[in-house]
Every structure is written in structure tokens, then in C-alpha cells.
C-alpha positions in Angstrom: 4.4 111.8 81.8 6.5 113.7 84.6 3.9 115.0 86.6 6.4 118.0 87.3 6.7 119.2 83.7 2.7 119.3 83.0 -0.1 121.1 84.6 -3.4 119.6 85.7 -5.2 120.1 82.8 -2.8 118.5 80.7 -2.6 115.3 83.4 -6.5 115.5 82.8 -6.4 115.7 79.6 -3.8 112.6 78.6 -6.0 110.6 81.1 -9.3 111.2 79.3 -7.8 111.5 75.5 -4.9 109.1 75.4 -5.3 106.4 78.5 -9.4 106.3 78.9 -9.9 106.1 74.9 -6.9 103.5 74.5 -8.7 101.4 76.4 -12.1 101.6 75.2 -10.7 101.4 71.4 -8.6 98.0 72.8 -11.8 96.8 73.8 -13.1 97.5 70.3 -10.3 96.0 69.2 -10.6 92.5 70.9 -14.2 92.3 69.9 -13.3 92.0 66.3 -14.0 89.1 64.2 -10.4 87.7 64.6 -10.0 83.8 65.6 -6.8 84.5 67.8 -7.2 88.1 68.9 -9.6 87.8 71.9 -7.3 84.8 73.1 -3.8 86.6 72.3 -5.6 89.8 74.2 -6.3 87.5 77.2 -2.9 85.8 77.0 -1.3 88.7 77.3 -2.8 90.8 79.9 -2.4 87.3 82.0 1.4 86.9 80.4 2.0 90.8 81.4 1.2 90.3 85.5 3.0 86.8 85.4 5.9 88.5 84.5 5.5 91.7 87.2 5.0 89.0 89.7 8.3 87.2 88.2 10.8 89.6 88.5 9.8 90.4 91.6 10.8 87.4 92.8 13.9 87.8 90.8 13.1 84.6 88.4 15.3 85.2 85.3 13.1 85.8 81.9 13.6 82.3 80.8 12.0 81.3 83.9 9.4 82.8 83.6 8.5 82.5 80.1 8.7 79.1 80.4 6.8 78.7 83.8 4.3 80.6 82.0 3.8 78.1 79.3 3.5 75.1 81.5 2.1 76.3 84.8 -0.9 78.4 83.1 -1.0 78.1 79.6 -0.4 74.1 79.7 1.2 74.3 76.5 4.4 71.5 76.4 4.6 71.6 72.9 7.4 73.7 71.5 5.9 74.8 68.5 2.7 75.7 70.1 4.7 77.7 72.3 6.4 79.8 69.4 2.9 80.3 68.1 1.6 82.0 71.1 4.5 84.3 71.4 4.1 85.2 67.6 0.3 85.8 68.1 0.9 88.2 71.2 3.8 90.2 69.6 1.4 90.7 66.7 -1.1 91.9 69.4 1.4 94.4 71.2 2.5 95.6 67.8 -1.4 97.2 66.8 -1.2 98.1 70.5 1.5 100.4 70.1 -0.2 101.8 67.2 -3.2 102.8 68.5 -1.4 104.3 71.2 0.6 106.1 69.1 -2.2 107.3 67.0 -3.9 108.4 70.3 -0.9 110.6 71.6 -0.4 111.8 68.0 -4.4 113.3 68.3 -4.4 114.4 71.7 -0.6 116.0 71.7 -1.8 119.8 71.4 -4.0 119.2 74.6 -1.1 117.5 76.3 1.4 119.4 75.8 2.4 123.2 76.5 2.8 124.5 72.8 3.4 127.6 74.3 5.3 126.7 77.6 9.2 126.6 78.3 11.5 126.3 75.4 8.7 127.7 73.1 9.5 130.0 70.4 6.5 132.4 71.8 7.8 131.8 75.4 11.3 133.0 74.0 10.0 135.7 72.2 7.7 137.1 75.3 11.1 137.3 77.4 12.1 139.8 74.9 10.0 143.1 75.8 10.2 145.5 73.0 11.1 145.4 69.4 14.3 148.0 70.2 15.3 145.2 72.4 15.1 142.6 70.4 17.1 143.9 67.7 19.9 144.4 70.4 19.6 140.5 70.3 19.6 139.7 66.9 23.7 139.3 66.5 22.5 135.8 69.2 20.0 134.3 66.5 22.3 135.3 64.0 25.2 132.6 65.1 23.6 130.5 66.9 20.7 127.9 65.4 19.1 124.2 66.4 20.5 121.5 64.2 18.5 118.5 64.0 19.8 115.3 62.5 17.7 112.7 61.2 19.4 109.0 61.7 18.3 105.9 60.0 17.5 102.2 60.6 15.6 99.9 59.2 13.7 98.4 62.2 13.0 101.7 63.4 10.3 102.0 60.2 6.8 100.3 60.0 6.5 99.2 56.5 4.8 102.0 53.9 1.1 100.3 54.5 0.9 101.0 58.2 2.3 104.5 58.6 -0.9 105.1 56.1 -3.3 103.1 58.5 -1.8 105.3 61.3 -2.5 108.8 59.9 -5.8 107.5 59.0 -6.7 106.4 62.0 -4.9 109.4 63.8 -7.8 111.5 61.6 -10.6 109.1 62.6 -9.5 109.7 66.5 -9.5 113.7 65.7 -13.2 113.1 64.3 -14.9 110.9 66.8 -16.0 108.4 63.9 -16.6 105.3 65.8 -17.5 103.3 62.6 -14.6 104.1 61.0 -11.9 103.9 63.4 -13.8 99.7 63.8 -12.7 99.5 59.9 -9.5 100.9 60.6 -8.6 98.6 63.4 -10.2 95.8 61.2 -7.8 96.6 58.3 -5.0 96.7 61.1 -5.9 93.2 62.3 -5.2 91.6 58.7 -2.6 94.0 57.8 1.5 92.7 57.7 3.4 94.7 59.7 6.5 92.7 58.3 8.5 94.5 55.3 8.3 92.6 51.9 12.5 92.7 51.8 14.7 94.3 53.8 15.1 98.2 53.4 17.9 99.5 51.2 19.5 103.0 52.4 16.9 104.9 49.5 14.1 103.5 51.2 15.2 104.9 54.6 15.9 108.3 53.0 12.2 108.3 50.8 10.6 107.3 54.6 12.2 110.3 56.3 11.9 112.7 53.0 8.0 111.7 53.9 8.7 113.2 57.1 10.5 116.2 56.0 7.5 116.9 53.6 4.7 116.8 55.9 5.9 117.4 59.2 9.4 119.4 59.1 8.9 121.5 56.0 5.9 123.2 57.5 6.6 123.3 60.9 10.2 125.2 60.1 9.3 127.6 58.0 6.5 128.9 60.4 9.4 129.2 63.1 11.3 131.0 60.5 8.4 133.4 59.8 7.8 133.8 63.8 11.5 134.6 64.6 11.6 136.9 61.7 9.1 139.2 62.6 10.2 139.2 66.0 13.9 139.8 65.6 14.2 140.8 61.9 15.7 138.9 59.4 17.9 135.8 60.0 19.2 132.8 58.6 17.7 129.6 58.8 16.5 128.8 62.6 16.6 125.1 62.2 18.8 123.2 59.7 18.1 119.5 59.2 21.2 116.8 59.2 20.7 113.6 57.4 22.0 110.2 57.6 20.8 107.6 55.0 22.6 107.4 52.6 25.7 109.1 53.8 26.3 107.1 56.7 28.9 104.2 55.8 30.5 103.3 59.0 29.0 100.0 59.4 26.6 100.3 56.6 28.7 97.7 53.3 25.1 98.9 51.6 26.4 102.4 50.9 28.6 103.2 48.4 28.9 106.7 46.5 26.0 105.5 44.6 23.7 105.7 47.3 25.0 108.9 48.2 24.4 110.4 44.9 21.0 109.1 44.6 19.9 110.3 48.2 21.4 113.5 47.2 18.9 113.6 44.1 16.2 112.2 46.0 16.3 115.4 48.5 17.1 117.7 45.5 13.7 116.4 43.6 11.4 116.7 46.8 12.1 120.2 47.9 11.7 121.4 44.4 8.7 119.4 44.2 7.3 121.0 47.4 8.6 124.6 46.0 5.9 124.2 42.8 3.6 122.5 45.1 3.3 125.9 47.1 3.8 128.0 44.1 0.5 126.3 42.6 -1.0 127.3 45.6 -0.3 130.9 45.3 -0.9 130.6 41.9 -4.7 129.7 42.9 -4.6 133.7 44.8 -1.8 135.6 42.7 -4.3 136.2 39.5 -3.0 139.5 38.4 -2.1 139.2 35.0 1.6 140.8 35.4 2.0 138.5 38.7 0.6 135.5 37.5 2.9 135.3 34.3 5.6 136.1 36.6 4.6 132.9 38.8 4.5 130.7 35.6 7.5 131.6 34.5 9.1 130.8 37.6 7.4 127.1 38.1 9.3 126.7 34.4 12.4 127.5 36.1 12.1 125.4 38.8 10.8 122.7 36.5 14.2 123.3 34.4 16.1 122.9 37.5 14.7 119.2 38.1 16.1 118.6 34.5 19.3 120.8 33.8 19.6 119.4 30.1 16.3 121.2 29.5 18.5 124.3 28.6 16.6 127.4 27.6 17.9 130.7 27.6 14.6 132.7 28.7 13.9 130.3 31.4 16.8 128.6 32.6 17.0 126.3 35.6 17.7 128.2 39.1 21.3 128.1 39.9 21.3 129.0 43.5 18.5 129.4 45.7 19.8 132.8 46.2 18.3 133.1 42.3 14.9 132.0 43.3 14.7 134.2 46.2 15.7 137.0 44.2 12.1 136.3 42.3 10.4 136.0 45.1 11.4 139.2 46.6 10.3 140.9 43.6 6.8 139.4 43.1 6.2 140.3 47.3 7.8 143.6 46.6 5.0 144.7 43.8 2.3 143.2 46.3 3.2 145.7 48.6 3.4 148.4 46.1 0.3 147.7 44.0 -2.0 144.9 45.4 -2.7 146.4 49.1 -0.1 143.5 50.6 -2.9 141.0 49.4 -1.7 137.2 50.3 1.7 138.7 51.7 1.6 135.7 54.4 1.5 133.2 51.6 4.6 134.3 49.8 6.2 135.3 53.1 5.9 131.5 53.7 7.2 130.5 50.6 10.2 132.3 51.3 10.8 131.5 54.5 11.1 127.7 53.0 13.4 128.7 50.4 16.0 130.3 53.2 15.5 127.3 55.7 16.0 124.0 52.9 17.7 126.1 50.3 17.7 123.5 47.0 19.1 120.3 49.4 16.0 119.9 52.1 18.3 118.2 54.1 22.0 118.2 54.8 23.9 114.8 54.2 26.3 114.0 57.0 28.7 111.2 55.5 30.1 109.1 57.8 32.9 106.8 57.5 35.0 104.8 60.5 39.0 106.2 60.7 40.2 103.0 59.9 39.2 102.9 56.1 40.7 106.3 56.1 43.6 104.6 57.2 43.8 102.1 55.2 42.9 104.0 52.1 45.9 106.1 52.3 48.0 103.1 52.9 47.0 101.6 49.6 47.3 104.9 48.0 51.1 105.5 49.0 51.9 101.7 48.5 50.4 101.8 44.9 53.1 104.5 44.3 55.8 103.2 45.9 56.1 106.2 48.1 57.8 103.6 50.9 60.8 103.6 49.0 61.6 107.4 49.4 59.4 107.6 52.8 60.3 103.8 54.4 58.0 105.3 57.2 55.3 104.2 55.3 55.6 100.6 56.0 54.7 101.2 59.5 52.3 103.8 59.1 49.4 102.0 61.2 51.5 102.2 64.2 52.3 105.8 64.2 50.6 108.2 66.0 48.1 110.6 64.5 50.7 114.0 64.3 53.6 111.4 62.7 50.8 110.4 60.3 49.9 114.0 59.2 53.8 115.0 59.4 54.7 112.0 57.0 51.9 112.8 54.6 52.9 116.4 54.2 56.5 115.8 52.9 54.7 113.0 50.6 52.7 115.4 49.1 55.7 118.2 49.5 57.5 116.2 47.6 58.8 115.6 44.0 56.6 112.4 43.5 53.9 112.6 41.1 51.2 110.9 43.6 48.6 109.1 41.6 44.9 108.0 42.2 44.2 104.9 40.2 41.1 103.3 42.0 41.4 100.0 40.0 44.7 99.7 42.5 43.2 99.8 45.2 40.2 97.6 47.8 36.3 98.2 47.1 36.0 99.9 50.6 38.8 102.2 49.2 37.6 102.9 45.9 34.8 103.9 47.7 36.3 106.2 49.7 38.1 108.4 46.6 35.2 108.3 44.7 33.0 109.6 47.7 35.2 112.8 47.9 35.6 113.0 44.1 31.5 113.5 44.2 31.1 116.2 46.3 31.4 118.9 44.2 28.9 117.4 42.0 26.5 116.9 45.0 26.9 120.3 46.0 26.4 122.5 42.5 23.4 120.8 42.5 22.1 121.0 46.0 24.1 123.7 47.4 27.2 123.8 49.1 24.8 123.1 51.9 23.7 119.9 50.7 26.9 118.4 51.9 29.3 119.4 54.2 29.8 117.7 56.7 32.4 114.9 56.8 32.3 112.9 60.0 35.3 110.5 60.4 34.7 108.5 63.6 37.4 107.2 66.1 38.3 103.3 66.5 35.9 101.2 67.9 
């Protein structure tokens, strides 16, 4: 922590809730009944100063590690070697975990929720309502984009991201016994994925993420800025990369795309009925609650567009589903005294920040393939016989490129797209652009729109 940035309190506080706990809970955790734990935990608190002591002597790592092995640990054997490193990685990684539960716990006493940068902090520098409508043209153009990249190492496997929210909530309770089972479970639990991840499980790890940390957390900055400034579009809009992201990636082909695309489509509907069964727990009026059915049947039509019905068809637009919304909070103002307006404020706000995509796919692809799937395209036609330019078009620049393709396309030639012509890579490519419309009538034009095309590497 930079000293700088925090205030005593919060220095105080990360000493006594994150560093003093972390190591009496490590201390917990060597006492376990575990043959190799106590002697990894050894191992590596020796291995750890042998190494400080190492490099300040400028000894290269290989030095060291293998000074270590023969001067202290007196083991010659190569295999015995390899064993040792495996059992103190395996130590360091439940390390990091319960650190990571720890700063997870002990974050809203660490950190200045309401410091610099804050959206209350933002909203204090703005004295009276008058004024802040003066500003609301600002909020109005201008929002945070977060983008959600992907890769596989970056994820602990399904199993342990459950034992760490678990024992983040044991921390938070002060339940001694069961944060022992917890670091018990830890000791004999894998941390090593059963295969490696496809894009879909990258997306379904994040969409976890989106479910339980982002969708709440934006739509109470959306409710905040609204009553503050008035109105707006969504604050914060959420990029996303699995499944979209080819350059690099041979594991992503349209396929993925479209199945990401569904994925994200399927979970914020899900989380719209989950929230609508909430309010349906509060809404009981008679004329509201058959209002609130007949709604979650819309919604459940919009999971499954061949489930045609005329009184209750699937939302097209989220523009639709607002529309409802409006209306039910409309006739709590009018005839329920406001009653739970805060819950279906909060619904809405949802529905204006993630829309019917959650998330918006970025596809990437390197220039190159573009390249390259052009040239096949124009070769496939023969276009180098009316445009000879063609059969140099990777050494023109990019304006001669454009320029050449223009009077192609200007042209008489009846240009045609046969994929079976043409690579994998540039099949791939066609079919990726021939998608997007699909992708977007069912999540929104929002759902994908954004093509990035990166430069040579």
C-alpha cells in the first residue's frame, strides 16, 4: 500500500485485518494434519531469505536455486529436488489465497469508498442540483468503459474460487472452526484444471463475475448518478474479450463467438427474472402482480424466440422492457404511495446499463488475415486479370490498398464470396462478419460493435 494514497486508519487497519490475521491463519494453516506442509512452510520461509541474500550478491537464480538444494537442503538428487519445488509452489499457491480472501474481507476498511475518484466525492464537488444539471450534457458523452480480457492461467479452476468466497465469509464472521475446515479442504484440494480451458469456459468464469460483482455494483452507480444529475445513459459499459478475441487465439472461430454471444444473452435475462421474482415477493397488488407475471413470460419467450405467442411475445428491444417497467413504477407513484420504488428503480437502472447483451464483445483479429482474406477473395475471382495490381497487393501501402479495392468493387465484376474457395482462417473471417447481424437482433446492436483489427506484429 502507498502510504501517500491511505490515511492512518486505513494503514491501521490493513495491518491488523489483512497482515496480523494472515499470519496467524498461516500458522493455522501449518499446524494442519498434512505430511509435507509444515516442512514445505519451513522450506520456504528459509528458501525466501536465501534468495534475498542471493541477489544481493548478484548470484543469478540458477545459482541460487541450486546452492540452495545442496548447501542447506542437502538434497543431490534431481528428482527430489523437483519434488520440493512442487511441494512449496503448492504452498505459495493457498498462500495467495488466503491473502486474497483477507484483502477481499478487509477492503471496505482499507480503502476510501468515499475518497478521490468516488462517485459521492464527484457528486459533493457539484453544489446544488441547478448546477448539476448545467453539467449533465458532460455525463451525457462521456462514460468509463471497462473491458474484461481473458486467459486461461489467469483463472483458479471452478472448485477454488468457491473455497475462496467461502472462506472470504468465514474471515467476515470470525468463525475460527470453520475457516480450520476451510484451510483443511484447501490443503487436499487441486488447484490444477482437469483440461485446459476452452474460450466458453473463460466467458462462463467472467459472466460469474458480471453476475455477482459488476451487475450490482453498476447499476447502484447508475441509480446514484441519476438522482444526482438526472437521467443518463449508461455510466459504465462492460467490453468483453473471450470469445471474440482471435488474434492469436486458432480456438475461436465464429462458433465461439456465437455461443459467447448466447451465453451473455441467457445470463442477463436470467438475472432480469431473478430480480423480477424478487419484486414479485413485494409487488402483490393484484393489477401489479399480473402485470409482473406477464412480463417474466415475456422475458422467458425472449430466452426461446420459437416460443411464439401473440399476447406475450418475446421482448424485442430492451427499449420494450423498459417501456413495462416504466409503467408498473409509474402506477406505484400514482396509487401505491411510491411503495418499493427503489426496487424497481434498481431494476431499471440494470436494464439501461446491460441492455439484452450484459457485455459487449470486442472481436479481435490481427491485419494480416484481413489481408490475406481479401487476397484469396480477389484471386478466387480472378480480379488480377482486370486489376494485375492484385498480384502485389501485400506490398502496397495501406491508401493503394483501399484505392485498388474501390475500383474492384466500382467495377463491372460480379465479386463473389464462396468460402469453400478460400483457407480456414479465411472462412473464418467472412463468416465472422456474416454473423453480426444475427448477434446483434438478438443482443442489441450493443452486443457487438466493436471490430478491433490490430497492426503487424
Amino acid at each position: 500500500m502507498d502510504e501517500n494514497e491511505y490515511s492512518p486508519e486505513h494503514i491501521t487497519a490493513y495491518q491488523l485485518l489483512v497482515i496480523n490475521q494472515y499470519q496467524h491463519l498461516n500458522q493455522l494453516f501449518l499446524k494442519l494434519p498434512f505430511t509435507d506442509v509444515p516442512k514445505a512452510g519451513r522450506n520456504l520461509s528459509i528458501f525466501s531469505e536465501y534468495c534475498h541474500r542471493g541477489l544481493k550478491e548478484q548470484k543469478s537464480p540458477k545459482e541460487i536455486v541450486e546452492a540452495f538444494f545442496i548447501d542447506i537442503l542437502k538434497l543431490s538428487d534431481r528428482d527430489e529436488q523437483l519434488h520440493m519445488i512442487f511441494l512449496i509452489l503448492q504452498f505459495v499457491e493457498r498462500q495467495i489465497l488466503l491473502f486474497d480472501a483477507l484483502e477481499d474481507n478487509a477492503f471496505p476498511s482499507t480503502h476510501r469508498l468515499d475518497g478521490s475518484g468516488s462517485i459521492s466525492q464527484i457528486i459533493s464537488l457539484l453544489p446544488t442540483k441547478k448546477y448539476r444539471h448545467k453539467v449533465l450534457p458532460i455525463f451525457e458523452k462521456y462514460h468509463a468503459h471497462l473491458v474484461l480480457t481473458a486467459h486461461p492461467t489467469q483463472f483458479y479452476p471452478p472448485q477454488v474460487i468457491t473455497i475462496l468466497q467461502d472462506l472470504t465469509n468465514a474471515i467476515a464472521s470470525n468463525d475460527i472452526d470453520h475457516i480450520q475446515e476451510i484451510l483443511l479442504q484447501l490443503g487436499k484440494t487441486s488447484f490444477r484444471h482437469n483440461r485446459q480451458p476452452t474460450p466458453e469456459d473463460e466467458a462462463i468464469f467472467l459472466i460469474d463475475y458480471l453476475k455477482n460483482i459488476f451487475y450490482p455494483a453498476i447499476s447502484d452507480i447508475q441509480i446514484v448518478l441519476d438522482k444526482a444529475v438526472g437521467k443518463l445513459p449508461p455510466a459504465v459499459t462492460i467490453g468483453f474479450w473471450p470469445g471474440g478475441d482471435r488474434d492469436g487465439n486458432e480456438s475461436v472461430n465464429v462458433n465461439t463467438t456465437l455461443n459467447v454471444a448466447e451465453l451473455l444473452h441467457t445470463a442477463i435475462i436470467t438475472m432480469y427474472q431473478e430480480e423480477l421474482s424478487q419484486l414479485k415477493r413485494r409487488l402483490t397488488f393484484p393489477t401489479l402482480w399480473r402485470q409482473l407475471d406477464k412480463i417474466n413470460t415475456r422475458l422467458t419467450n425472449t430466452l426461446n424466440p420459437k416460443n411464439q405467442n401473440t399476447k406475450n411475445s418475446p421482448y424485442k428491444t430492451p427499449e420494450e422492457l423498459l417501456s413495462d417497467c416504466q409503467n408498473i413504477r409509474q402506477q406505484l407513484i400514482d396509487n401505491h404511495d411510491s411503495l418499493f420504488l427503489d426496487a424497481i428503480d434498481h431494476w431499471i437502472s440494470a436494464i439501461t446499463c446491460f441492455g439484452f447483451n450484459f457485455a459487449k464483445i470486442d472481436i479481435r483479429q490481427n491485419s494480416e488475415i484481413h489481408h490475406q482474406t481479401i487476397y484469396e477473395i480477389v484471386m478466387t475471382n480472378k480480379c488480377s486479370d482486370k486489376f494485375p495490381e492484385f498480384k502485389q497487393y501485400h506490398l502496397l501501402d495501406e491508401k493503394n490498398k483501399c484505392d485498388l479495392i474501390t475500383r474492384c468493387l466500382s467495377s463491372e465484376m460480379d465479386i463473389q464470396i464462396e468460402t469453400k474457395d478460400i483457407s480456414d482462417i479465411s472462412k473464418d473471417t467472412v463468416l465472422m462478419l456474416q454473423a453480426i447481424p444475427d448477434i446483434q437482433k438478438r443482443n442489441g446492436k450493443e452486443g457487438l460493435h466493436r471490430y478491433i483489427i490490430n497492426g503487424q506484429d
